[in-house]
C-alpha positions as CSV (number, residue, x, y, z in Angstrom):
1,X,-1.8,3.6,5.8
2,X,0.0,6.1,3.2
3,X,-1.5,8.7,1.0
4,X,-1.5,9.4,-2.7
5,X,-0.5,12.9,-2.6
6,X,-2.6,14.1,-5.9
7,X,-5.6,13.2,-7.9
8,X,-3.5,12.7,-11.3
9,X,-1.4,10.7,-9.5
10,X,-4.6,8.4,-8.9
11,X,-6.0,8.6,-12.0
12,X,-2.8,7.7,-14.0
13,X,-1.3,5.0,-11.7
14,X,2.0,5.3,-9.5
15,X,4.8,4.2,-7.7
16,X,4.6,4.7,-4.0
17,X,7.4,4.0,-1.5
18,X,5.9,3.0,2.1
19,X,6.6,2.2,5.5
20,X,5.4,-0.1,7.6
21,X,6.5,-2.4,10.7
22,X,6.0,-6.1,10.3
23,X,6.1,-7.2,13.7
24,X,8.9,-5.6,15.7
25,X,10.8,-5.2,12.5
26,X,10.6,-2.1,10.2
27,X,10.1,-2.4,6.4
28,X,10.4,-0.3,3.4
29,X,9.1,-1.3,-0.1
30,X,7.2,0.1,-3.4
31,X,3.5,-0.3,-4.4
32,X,2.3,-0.4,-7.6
33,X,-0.9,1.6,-7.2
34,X,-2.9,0.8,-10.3
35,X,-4.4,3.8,-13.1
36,X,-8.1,4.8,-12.0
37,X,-7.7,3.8,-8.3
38,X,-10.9,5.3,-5.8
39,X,-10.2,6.7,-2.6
40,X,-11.1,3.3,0.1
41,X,-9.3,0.9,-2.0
42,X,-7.6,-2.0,-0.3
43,X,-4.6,-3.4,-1.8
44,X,-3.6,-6.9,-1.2
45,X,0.1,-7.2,-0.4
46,X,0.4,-11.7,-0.6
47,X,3.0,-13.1,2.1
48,X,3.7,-9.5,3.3
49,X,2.1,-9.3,6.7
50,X,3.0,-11.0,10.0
51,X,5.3,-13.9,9.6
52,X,4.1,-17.3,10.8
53,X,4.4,-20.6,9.9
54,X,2.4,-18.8,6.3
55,X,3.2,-15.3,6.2
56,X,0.0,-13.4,6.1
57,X,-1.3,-10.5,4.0
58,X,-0.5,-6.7,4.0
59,X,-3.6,-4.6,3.3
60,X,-3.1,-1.0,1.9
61,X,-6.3,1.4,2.3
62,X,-5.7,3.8,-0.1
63,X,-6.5,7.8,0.8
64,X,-6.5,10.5,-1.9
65,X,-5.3,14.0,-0.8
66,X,-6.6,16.9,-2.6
């Protein structure tokens, strides 16, 4: 799960760059977190989860940090 380190960040949209391990393999990309975004927001990530014979989803809860 990664944070949005400030409010304005939230409320004006952003590029975040996140980690995350998909399966035994470690991954790095960016998320396009979206203007006006809530705290408890899940962000769908399509064919980015664990790989099988369809990949599955990556979820994103998002967290704001005051």
């Amino acid at each position: 799960m990664k944070s949005i380190s400030l409010r304005e960040e939230a409320v004006s949209g952003v590029d975040k760059k996140i980690k995350y391990k998909r399966g035994r393999e470690k991954k790095k990309l960016i998320v396009s977190v979206p203007p006006g975004v809530t705290r408890g927001t899940r962000i769908r990530l399509r064919g980015m989860g664990l790989e099988g014979k369809t990949p599955g989803d990556l979820f994103i809860n998002v967290r704001i940090k005051s």
